[in-house]
N, C-alpha and C positions, 0 to 999 in steps of 0.2 A: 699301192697300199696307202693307208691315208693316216696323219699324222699317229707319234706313239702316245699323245695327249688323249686320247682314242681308249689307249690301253690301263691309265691311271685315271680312273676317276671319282675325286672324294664324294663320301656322303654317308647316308644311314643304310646301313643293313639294315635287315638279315640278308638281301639277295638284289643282285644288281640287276638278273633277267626280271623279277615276278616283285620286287619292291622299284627301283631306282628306273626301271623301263617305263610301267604305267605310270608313275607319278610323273615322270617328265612326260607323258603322253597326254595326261590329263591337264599339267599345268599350258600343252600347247592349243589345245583343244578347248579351253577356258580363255586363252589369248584371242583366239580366232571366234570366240561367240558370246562376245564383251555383255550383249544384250538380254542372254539366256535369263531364265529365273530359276531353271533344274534341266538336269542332264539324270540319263539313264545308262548306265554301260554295262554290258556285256561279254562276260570271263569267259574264251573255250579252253578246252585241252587242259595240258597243264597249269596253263593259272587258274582254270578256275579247280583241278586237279588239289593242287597245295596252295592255291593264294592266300586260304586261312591263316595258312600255318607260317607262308611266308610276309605275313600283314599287307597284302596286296590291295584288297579295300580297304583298310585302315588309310595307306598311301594315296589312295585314289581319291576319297571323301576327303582328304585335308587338302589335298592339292585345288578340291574344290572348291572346300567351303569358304562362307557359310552356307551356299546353296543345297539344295535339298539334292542328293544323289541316292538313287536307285538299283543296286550291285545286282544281276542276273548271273548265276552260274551254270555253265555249260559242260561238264566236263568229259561230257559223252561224244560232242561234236569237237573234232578236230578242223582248223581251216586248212585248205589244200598248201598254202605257202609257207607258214609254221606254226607248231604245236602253240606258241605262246601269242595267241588271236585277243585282239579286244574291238568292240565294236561301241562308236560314243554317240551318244543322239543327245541333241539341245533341243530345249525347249522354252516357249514361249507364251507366255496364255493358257499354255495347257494346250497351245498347238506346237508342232512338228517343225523344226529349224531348221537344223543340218545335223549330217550326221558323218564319219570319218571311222576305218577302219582299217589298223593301224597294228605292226607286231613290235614283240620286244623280242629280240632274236640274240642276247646273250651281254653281259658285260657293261648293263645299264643304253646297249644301242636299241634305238628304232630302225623301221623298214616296212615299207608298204611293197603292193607284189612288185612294181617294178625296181624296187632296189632300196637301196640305204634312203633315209631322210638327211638334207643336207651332207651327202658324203662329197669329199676331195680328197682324191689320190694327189699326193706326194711326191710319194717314190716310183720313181719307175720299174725298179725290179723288187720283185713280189717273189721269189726262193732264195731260200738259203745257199743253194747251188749258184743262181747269179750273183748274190754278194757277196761269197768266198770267192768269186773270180775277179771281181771288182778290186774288193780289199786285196788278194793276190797281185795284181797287176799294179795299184797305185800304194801298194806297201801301209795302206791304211789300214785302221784297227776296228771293227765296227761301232765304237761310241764315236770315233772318228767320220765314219760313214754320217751317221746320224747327226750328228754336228751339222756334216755338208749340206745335209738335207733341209734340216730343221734350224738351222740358224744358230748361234751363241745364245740367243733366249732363251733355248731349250734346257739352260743350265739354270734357273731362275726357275723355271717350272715345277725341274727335278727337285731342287733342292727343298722346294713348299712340298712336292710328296714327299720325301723324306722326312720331316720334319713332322708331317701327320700320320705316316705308317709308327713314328717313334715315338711319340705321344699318344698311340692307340696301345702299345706294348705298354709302356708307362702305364698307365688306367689301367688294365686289364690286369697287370702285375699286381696290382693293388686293390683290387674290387673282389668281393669273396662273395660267396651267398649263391639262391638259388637264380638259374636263370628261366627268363617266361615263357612260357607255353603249356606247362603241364605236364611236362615227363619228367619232373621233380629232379634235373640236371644241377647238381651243382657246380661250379666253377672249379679248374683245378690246376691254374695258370701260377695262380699267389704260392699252392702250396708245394705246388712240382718246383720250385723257383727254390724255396726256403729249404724244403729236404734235400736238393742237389748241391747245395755249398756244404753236405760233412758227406759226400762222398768223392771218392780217391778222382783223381782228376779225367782219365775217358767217361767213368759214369756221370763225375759231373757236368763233362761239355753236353752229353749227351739229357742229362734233364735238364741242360739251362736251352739246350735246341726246344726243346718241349715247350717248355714254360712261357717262351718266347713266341712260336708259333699256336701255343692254347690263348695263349695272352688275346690277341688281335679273333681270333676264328672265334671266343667267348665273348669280345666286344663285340662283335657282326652280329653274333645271336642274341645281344640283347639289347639290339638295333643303335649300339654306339657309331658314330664316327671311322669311318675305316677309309681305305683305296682298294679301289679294284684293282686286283693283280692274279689273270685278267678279272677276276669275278669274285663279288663278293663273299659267294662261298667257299672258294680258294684264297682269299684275301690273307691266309697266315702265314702261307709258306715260303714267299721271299723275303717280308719282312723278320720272317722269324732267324732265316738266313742272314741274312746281312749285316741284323743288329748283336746277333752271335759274335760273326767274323770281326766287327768293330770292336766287339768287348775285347776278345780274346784277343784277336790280333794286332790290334791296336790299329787299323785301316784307316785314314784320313777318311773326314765326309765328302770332300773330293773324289774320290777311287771310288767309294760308296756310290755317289752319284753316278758316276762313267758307269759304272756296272747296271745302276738302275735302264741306263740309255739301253745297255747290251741286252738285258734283259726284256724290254719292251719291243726291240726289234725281232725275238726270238717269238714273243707273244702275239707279233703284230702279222707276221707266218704263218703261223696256224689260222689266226683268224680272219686271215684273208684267202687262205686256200681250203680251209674245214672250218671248224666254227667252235668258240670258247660254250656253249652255249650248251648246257645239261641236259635241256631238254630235247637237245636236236644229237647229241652223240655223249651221253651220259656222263660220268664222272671224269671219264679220262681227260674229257674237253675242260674241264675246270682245275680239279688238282692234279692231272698229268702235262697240264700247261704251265701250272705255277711249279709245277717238281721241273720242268725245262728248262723254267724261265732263272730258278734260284741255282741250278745247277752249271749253268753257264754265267753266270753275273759273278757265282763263285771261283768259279776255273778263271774268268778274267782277272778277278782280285788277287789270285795265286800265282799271276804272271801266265798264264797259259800261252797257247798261238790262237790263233782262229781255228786251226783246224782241234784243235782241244777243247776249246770252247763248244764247237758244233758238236764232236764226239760227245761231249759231257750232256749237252742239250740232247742229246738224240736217245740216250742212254735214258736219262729224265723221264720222256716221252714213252718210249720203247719199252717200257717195263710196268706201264699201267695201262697198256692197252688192254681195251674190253672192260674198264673198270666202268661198274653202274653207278645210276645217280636214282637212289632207292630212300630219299629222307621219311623216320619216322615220323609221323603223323603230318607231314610235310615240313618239320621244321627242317632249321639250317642248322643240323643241332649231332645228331645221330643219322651217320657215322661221319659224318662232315666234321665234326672239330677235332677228333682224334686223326684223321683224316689227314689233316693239315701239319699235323705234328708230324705222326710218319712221312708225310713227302719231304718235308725238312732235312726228315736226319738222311731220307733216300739221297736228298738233293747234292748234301756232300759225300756220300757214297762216291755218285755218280763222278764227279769234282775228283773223286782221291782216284778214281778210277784212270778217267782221262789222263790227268796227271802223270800217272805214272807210264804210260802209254808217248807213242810218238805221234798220239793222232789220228794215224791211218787206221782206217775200219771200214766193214764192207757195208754194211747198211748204213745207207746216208738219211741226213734229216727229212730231207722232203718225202720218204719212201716212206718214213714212220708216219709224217701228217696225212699220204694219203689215204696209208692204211687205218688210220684212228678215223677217220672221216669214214671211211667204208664200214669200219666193224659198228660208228655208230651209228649210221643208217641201217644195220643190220638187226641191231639189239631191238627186240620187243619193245614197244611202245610204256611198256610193263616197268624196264630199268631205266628210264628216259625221263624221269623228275615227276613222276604221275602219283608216286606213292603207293601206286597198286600190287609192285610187286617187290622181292629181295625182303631184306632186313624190315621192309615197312608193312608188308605181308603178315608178318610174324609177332611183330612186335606194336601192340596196340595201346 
């Protein structure tokens, strides 16, 4: 698996496969053809599906400019290696340069057919099965694990995500009005925040979970500052987690951080044995990742074992299987930011659930990532970030 720096990564929303992929694609492609004077690129499948809606050329022409860019949209042709294809030609004179054809395959990563762009494994073990044996054996704790791996830096890194998952809730707490795209969405982070301090106190944890996870999934849609966790359409639901359990529970930003580690490693499993990536196994790949990823960061924060923690993650996971990824009119908007709130409150479900448990349970984590990975190669191209079909069908 290759580092969890992989799995946090700031920037601008709405969408870290179809906004924060191509831009970095573009800006590497403008590296490489210093000499051009316009480039012409080429959206298949899903991006060019909802690129509209997720500012995919918007992204791409700034990454370029000032140069003259040319957006073709495909979204009838699919490439054989993934839904999310772009193809970039340079030009020169108004002749023919070079040309590079390139995916964004989930979580703001690239990938050409023979594998990742600049990828480096890390880690040597790649399931949750060999590093509950690991951690069993050396009495290690998995932010511990991840220490080993990643060096003491890795607490300097965390702590800048934290720091900007907390500052995106901040803004978002604070920002009202409508957001862009045209389906007349208001904001509803400020006022779920305000109405839940005069109610009696389970209703109110339960709208300050809300507020807290509409907070950051409202700044992603109106292309604020966020971190992928793993994706920036799932970007709500552990920070909306954590910054709960710090209020409430009063958690140091230490423990916070360890949990972020725990968390990243549970992200970093999926997306090295299936794929965060909506377009390739619909929604469960984005907010059934980040309901894993919050539900085990929470069971660590509660003192859990490892084996609690994986139970809570599995539970996470396990209960949004077959979930689509159907945005209307492609934004990252509907059903995506109520979305986020629900995995939230699931996420400590899940957390209360383990909890109270000694751990042992018969479906293990790895069984659920395999089976998410199969249901989403299974699901119609339809539920698969295309906007063709579900909730996006219906609602024009």
């Amino acid at each position: 698996m290759e580092s969890i720096k992989r799995i946090y990564k700031t920037g601008n929303g709405p969408s870290s496969s179809h906004t924060m992929g191509p831009q970095k694609a573009a800006l590497n492609f403008r590296e490489n053809n210093l000499d051009a004077d316009a480039f012409r690129v080429t959206l298949y499948g899903s991006l060019a599906a909802t690129g509209k809606g997720h500012m995919t050329d918007v992204a791409i022409i700034n990454a370029l400019s000032p140069l003259p860019v040319e957006i073709i949209w495909k979204p009838e042709t699919v490439l054989k290696f993934h839904p999310n294809g772009m193809y970039f030609e340079a030009f020169k004179d108004g002749k023919f340069g070079s040309d590079w054809t390139i995916f964004s395959v989930g979580g703001g990563d690239l990938a050409n057919e023979e594998g990742h762009v600049k990828k480096e494994s890390i880690y040597l073990l790649n399931t949750m099965s060999e590093i509950l044996d690991y951690c069993r054996q050396s009495g290690k704790t998995f932010w511990e694990y991840v220490e080993d791996i990643e060096g003491k830096a890795i607490w300097d890194f965390l702590g800048d995500i934290w720091e900007t998952m907390q500052a995106a809730i901040r803004r978002g707490l604070e920002t009202e009005g409508l957001l862009p795209g045209g389906l007349s969405l208001q904001r509803k982070a400020s006022s779920y925040y305000t109405k839940g301090k005069s109610y009696r106190e389970s209703l109110a944890n339960r709208a300050s979970i809300y507020s807290y996870a509409l907070a950051t999934s409202e700044e992603n849609a109106g292309g604020g500052v966020i971190v992928t966790a793993p994706t920036c359409g799932s970007s709500g639901v552990l920070p909306g987690v954590l910054f709960h359990l710090k209020k409430k529970h009063d958690f140091s930003d230490s423990k916070v951080i360890k949990a972020l580690a725990t968390a990243a490693l549970i992200g970093n499993i999926v997306k090295k044995n299936a794929s965060v990536s909506g377009a390739v196994v619909g929604c469960q790949g984005e907010v059934g990742v980040a309901c894993a990823m919050a539900a085990g960061a929470a069971t660590q924060l509660f003192g859990g074992s490892i084996t609690q923690i994986e139970y809570a993650a599995e539970m996470g996971l396990e209960h949004h299987l077959g979930l689509t990824c159907d945005p209307v009119c492609g934004l990252v908007q509907i059903p995506c930011i109520e979305r986020n709130a629900f995995a939230a409150v699931r996420a400590l479900d899940a957390c209360t659930f383990a909890m109270l448990s000694d751990g042992s349970h018969l479906v293990g984590f790895d069984k659920v990532v395999k089976t998410m990975n199969e249901t989403g190669h299974d699901l119609p191209s339809l539920y698969r970030e295309t906007a063709l079909g579900g909730l996006a069908k219906y609602i024009k």
